[in-house]
C-alpha positions in Angstrom: 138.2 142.2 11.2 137.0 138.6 10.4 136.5 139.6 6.9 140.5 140.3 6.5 140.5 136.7 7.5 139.1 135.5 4.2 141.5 137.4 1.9 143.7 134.9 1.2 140.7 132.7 -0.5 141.1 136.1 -3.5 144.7 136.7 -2.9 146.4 133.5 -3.9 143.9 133.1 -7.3 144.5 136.6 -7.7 148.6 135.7 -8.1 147.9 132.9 -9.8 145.7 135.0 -12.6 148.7 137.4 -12.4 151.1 135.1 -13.2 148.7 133.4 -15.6 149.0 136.4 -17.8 152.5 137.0 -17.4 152.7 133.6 -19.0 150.1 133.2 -21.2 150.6 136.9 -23.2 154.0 135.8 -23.6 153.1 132.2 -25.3 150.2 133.4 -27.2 149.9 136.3 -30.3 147.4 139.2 -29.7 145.3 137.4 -32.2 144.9 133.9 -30.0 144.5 135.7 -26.7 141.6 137.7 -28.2 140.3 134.4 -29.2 140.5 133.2 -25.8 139.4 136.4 -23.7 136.5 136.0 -26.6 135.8 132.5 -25.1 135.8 133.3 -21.7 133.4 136.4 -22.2 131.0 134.2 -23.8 131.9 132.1 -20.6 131.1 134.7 -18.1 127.7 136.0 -19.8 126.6 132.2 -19.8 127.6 132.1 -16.0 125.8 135.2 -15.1 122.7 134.6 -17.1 122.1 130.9 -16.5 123.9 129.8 -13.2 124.2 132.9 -10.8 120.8 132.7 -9.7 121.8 129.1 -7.7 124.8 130.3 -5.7 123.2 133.7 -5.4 119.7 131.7 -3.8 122.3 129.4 -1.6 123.9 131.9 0.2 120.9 133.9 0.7 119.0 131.1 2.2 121.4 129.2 3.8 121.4 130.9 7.2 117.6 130.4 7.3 117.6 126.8 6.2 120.1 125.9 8.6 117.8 127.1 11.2 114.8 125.3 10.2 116.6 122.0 9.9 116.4 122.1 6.0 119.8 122.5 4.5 119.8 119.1 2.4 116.2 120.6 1.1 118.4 123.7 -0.2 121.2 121.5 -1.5 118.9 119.6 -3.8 116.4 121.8 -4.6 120.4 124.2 -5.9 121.7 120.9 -7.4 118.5 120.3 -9.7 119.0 124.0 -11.1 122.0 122.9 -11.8 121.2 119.8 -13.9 118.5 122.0 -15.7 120.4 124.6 -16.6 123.4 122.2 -17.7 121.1 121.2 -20.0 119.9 124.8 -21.0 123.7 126.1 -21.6 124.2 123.0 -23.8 120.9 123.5 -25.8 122.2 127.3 -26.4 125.1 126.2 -28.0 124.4 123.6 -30.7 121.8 126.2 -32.0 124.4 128.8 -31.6 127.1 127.0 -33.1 124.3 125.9 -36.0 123.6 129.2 -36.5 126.8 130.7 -36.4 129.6 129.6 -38.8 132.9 129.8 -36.8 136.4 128.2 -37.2 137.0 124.7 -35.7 138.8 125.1 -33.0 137.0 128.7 -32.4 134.0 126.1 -32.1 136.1 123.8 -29.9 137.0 126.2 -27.1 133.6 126.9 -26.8 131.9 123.7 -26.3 135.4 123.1 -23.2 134.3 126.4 -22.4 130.4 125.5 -21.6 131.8 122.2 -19.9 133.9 124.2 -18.1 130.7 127.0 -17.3 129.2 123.6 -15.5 131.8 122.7 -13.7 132.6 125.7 -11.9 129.2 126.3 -11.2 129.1 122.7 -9.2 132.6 124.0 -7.6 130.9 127.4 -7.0 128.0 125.5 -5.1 130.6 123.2 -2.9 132.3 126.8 -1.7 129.2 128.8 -1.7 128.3 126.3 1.6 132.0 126.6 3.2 131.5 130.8 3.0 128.2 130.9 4.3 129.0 128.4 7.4 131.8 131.0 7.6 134.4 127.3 7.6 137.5 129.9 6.8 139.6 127.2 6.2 138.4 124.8 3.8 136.8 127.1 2.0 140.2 129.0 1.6 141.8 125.9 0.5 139.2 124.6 -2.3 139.4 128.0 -3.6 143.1 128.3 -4.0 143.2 124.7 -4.8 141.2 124.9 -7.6 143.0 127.7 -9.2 146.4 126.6 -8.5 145.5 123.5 -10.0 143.6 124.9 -13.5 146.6 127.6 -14.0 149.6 124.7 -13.3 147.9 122.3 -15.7 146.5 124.5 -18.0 150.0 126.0 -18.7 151.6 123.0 -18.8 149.2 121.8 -21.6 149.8 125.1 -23.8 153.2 125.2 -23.3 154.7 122.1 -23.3 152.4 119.9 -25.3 151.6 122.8 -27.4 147.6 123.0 -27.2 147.6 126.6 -27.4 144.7 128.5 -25.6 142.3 125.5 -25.9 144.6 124.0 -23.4 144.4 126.5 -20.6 141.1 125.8 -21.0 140.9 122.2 -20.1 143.1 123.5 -17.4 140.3 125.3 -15.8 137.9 122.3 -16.3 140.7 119.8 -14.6 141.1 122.6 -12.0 136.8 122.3 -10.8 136.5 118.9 -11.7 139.2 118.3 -8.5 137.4 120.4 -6.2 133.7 118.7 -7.0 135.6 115.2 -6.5 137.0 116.7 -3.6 133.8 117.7 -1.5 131.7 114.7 -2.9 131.6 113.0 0.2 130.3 116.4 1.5 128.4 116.7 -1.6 126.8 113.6 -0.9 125.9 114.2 2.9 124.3 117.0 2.6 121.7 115.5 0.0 121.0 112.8 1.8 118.0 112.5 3.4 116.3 116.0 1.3 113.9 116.1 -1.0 113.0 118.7 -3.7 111.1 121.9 -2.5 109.4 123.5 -4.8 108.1 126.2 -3.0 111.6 126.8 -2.1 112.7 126.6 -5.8 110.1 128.9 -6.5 111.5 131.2 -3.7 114.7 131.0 -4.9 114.4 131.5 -8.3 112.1 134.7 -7.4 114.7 135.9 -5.2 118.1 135.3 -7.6 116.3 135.5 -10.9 116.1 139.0 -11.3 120.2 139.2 -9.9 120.9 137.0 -12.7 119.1 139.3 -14.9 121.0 141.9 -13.8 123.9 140.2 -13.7 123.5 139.2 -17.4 123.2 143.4 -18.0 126.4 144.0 -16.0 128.2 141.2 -18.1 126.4 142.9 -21.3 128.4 146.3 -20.0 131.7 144.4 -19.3 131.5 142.3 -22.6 130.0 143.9 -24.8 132.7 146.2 -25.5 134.8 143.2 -26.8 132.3 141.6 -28.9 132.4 145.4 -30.4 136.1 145.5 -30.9 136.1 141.9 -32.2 133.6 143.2 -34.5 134.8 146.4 -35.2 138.9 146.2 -34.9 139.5 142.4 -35.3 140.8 140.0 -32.8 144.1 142.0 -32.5 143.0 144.7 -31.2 141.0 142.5 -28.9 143.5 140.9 -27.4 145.1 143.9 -26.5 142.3 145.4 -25.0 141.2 142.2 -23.0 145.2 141.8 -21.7 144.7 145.3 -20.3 141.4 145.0 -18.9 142.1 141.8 -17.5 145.3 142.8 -14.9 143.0 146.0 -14.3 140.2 144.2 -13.4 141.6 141.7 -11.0 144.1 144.0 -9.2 141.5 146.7 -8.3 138.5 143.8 -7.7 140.8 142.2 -5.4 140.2 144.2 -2.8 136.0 144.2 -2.9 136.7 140.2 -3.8 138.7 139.6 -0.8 136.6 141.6 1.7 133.6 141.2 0.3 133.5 137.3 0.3 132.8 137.5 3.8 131.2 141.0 4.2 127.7 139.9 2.4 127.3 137.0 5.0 128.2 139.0 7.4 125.8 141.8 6.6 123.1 138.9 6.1 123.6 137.1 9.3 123.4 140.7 11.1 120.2 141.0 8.8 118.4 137.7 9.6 119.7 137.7 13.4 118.7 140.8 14.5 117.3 143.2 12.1 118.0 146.1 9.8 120.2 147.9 12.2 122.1 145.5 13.2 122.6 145.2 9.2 122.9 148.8 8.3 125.5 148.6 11.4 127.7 145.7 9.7 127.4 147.3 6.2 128.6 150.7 7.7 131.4 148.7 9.3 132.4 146.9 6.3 132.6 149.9 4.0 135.0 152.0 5.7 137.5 149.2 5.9 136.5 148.4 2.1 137.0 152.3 1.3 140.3 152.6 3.4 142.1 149.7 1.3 140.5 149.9 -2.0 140.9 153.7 -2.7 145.1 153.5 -2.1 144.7 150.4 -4.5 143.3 151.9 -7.6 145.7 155.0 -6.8 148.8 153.4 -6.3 147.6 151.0 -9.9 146.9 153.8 -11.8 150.7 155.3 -10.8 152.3 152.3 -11.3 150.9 151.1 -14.9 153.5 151.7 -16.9 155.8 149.3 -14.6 153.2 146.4 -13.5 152.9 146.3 -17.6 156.7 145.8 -18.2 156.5 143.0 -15.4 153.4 141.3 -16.3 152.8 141.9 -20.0 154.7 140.5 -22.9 156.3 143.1 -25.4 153.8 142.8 -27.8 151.2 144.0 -25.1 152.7 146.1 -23.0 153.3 149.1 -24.3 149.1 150.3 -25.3 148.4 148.0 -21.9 150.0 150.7 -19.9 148.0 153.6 -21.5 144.8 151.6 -21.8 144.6 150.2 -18.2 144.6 153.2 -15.7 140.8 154.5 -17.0 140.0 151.0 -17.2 140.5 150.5 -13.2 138.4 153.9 -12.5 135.5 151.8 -14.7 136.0 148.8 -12.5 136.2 150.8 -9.3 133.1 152.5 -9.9 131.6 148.9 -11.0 132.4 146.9 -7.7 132.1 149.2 -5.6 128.3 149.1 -6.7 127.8 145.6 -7.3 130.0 144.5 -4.0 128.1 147.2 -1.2 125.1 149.3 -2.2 123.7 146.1 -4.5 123.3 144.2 -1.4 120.2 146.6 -0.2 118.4 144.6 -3.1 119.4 141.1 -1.6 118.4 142.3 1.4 115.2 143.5 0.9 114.4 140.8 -1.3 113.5 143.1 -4.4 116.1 142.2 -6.4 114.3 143.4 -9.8 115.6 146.7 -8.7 119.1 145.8 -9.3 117.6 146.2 -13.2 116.8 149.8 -12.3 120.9 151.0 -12.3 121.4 148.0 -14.9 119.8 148.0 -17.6 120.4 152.0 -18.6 124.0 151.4 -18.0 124.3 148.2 -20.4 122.2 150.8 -22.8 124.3 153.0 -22.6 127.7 151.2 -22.7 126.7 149.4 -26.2 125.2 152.5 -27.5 128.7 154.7 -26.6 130.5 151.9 -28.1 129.3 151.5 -31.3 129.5 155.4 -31.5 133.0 155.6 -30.1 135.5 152.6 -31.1 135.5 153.1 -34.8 136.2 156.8 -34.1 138.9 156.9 -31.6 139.1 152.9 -31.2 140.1 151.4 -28.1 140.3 154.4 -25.7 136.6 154.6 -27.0 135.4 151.2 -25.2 137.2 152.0 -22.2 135.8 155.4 -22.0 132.5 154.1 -22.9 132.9 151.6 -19.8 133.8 154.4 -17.5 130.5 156.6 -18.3 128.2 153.0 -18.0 129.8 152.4 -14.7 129.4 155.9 -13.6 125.8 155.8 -14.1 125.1 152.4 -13.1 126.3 153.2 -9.6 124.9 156.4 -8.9 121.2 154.7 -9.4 122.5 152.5 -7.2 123.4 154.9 -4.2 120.1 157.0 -5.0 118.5 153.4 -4.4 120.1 152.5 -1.7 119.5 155.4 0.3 115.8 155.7 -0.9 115.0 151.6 0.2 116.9 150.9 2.9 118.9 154.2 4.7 122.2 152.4 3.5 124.9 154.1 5.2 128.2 155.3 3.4 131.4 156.8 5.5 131.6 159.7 2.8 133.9 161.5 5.5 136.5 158.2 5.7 136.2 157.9 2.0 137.5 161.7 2.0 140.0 161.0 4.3 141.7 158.1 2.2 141.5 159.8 -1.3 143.3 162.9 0.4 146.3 160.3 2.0 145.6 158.2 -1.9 146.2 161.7 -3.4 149.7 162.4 -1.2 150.8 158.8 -1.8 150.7 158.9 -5.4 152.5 162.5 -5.8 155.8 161.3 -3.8 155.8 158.2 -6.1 155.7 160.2 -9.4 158.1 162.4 -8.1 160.4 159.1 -7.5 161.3 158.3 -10.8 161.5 154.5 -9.9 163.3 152.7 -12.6 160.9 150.2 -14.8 161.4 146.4 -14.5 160.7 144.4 -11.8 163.0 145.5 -8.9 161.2 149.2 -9.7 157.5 148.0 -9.2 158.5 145.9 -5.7 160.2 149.7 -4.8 157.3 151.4 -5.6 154.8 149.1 -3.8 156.7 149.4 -0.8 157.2 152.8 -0.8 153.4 153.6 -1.8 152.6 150.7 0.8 154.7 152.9 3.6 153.5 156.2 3.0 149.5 155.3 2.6 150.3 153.2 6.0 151.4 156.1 7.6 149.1 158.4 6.5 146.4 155.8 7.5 147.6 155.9 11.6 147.8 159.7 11.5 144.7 160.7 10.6 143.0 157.6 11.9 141.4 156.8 8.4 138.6 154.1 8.7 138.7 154.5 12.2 142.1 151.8 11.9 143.5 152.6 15.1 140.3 151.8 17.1 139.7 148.7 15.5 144.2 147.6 14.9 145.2 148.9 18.4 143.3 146.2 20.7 143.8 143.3 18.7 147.7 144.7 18.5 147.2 144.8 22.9 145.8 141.9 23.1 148.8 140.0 21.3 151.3 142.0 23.1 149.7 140.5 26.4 149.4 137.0 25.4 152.7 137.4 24.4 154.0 138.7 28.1 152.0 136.1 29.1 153.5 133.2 27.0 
């Protein structure tokens, strides 16, 4: 259960994003947010392609180089990518930007956004530390810290100085900027006395190189369908489609975010400790509590659509938000549920190339279905075409992971939760709850309640062996207090 302990690091961002959208839809036209959500996908594919591979080799060998003594090797050996690829992502856009004729401020957000793209990834790289020494704590706090901080001024500078989107941008790079001054002292220790390893570099880049590859693919499936729809229905339409896929994406990730960001160290430390049992072991544990909580999640969001779009969307959103967002979270399910359990036999094994393997066909396929579909049926097209990548991507992935490493996967649990999911969400359509706010708190609760039931009854992810102890154990040091 010490994953559970980590949540709150995802949880609190995750509200903040929430209400970050509630807010922003509501002081921005369809046409600016898709403007913005363009930004930030150009954001994310930069992220992925240029920077992942340094936070991805850091807490992979960060267990191992704090055994041999050698953790301020790691540290600079990471903070020299860094610098190189800074200079990379900068090179990319002046040519792009030379190339590419695009409005002025357009142009604008996306130089904040690469300065932002650098600035995360040095915040990335302070945290990436905290999780793997497992420091629950801090690494909660520099987390919510820095998006508490990029939401509160970022707003603030769109709203009431009136910067528009291009201020919730410099938001985000206030926001990581704090956190880097923040751990510099850290920062700062940990370098000291290192030196550059290039063997290690070398290492690391063979190890994370091929995940940034593939990361770049699974980007290309998740963004590519709003280049398309920029390209294809405007930046209207684009801002209605990124709205939806945005609450979809972070309420159903959630769960994988919050229990995965201890679950891969975990599985690692079980890995490099004492072997692939002990890993297959940890990674068995992990997904039945993963399946037990994320299943009832994208139930309970695809029931309650229609009202978390009346909360959290503005009017001119809402209404093709609702429609648009419960395939949408099937496509993301089926996406982190890959990327956050059977991907890690690749980091495992080391032979992460073969993350390419479910990858690459998937981004194929994704642009190929997208181009075919949005200018027929238009936006239900890219969402559709997202579903089908995703489907495929992750079936690879379990034909991989049982092929490479035996990776295990609590089929009958899973069962057991999509039968109680099932139950759940037929007493809450039958409810009739009334939209508005007061209707989705109801409807949680209720959904909340009858899944928790269900969930002690049948014993689903083996809960009551793993609650009822720890629920003893209070009880006595309670008598005992």
């Amino acid at each position: 259960m010490a994953i559970l302990s980590f949540a709150p690091a995802y949880v609190v961002p995750l509200l903040g994003t929430l209400f970050g959208i509630y807010a922003i839809t509501r002081l921005l036209t369809p046409e600016q947010y898709g403007h913005y959500a363009l930004v930030v996908s150009l954001m994310a594919m930069c992220q992925s392609g240029l920077f992942s591979w340094l936070d991805l080799g850091a807490k992979r060998y960060f267990e191992r180089t704090v055994r041999e003594g050698k953790l301020s090797v790691l540290c600079r050996t990471a903070y020299l990518g860094l610098g190189l690829s800074s200079i990379l992502l900068s090179v990319v856009c002046f040519i792009g930007l030379g190339l590419v004729a695009v409005p002025p401020q357009l142009a604008a957000m996306i130089w904040i956004g690469a300065g932002v793209t650098i600035a995360k990834e040095a915040s990335i790289l302070s945290k990436v530390i905290e999780l793997s020494s497992l420091a629950r704590t801090r690494y909660t706090l520099m987390e919510c810290a820095e998006s508490l901080l990029g939401l509160s001024i970022g707003l603030l500078l769109c709203w009431h100085f009136g910067m528009g989107a291009i201020g919730i941008f410099w938001g985000m790079l206030a926001g990581a900027l704090a956190i880097v001054v923040f751990d510099l002292p850290r920062i700062v220790g940990r370098l000291r006395g290192g030196r550059v390893d290039l063997r290690l570099q070398k290492e690391i880049a063979a190890f994370a190189a091929p995940i940034s590859l593939a990361f770049f693919a699974e980007y290309v499936v998740a963004s590519a369908d709003r280049l398309l729809v920029q390209y294809y229905l405007g930046a209207e339409e684009l801002g209605i489609y990124a709205v939806s896929y945005s609450i979809a994406e972070r309420a159903v990730m959630a769960v994988f975010l919050a229990l995965g960001i201890a679950s891969y160290p975990l599985v690692v430390r079980a890995f490099e400790r004492d072997g692939a049992k002990a890993a297959r072991h940890q990674a068995s544990e992990n997904a039945e509590l993963l399946m037990t909580i994320a299943v009832p999640a994208l139930g309970g969001f695809c029931v309650a659509a229609a009202h978390i779009a009346s909360v959290l969307v503005g009017p001119a959103f809402s209404g093709r938000a609702a429609v648009l967002m419960p395939p949408i979270a099937i496509a993301v399910f089926l996406s982190a549920l890959r990327a956050h359990y059977f991907s890690h036999v690749q980091h495992l094994t080391n032979r992460t190339w073969r993350l390419l393997i479910a990858l690459a066909p998937a981004a194929v396929l994704n642009i190929v279905l997208n181009v075919v579909l949005l200018p027929r049926i238009g936006l239900m097209g890219g969402v559709w075409a997202s579903v089908a990548a995703y489907a495929v991507g992750l079936a690879i992935s379990v034909w991989q992971a049982k092929r490479e490493f035996g990776f295990p996967f609590p089929y009958r649990e899973a069962a057991k939760a999509a039968c109680a999911t099932l139950v759940m969400c037929v007493v809450i359509r039958m409810m009739h709850l009334p939209p508005g706010p007061l209707g989705l708190l109801l409807l949680i609760l209720l959904g909340a309640t009858i899944y928790g039931v269900l969930v002690v009854l049948f014993d689903i992810g083996r809960m009551r062996q793993k609650i009822m102890p720890l629920l003893a154990r209070t009880g006595t040091g309670a008598i005992g207090g």
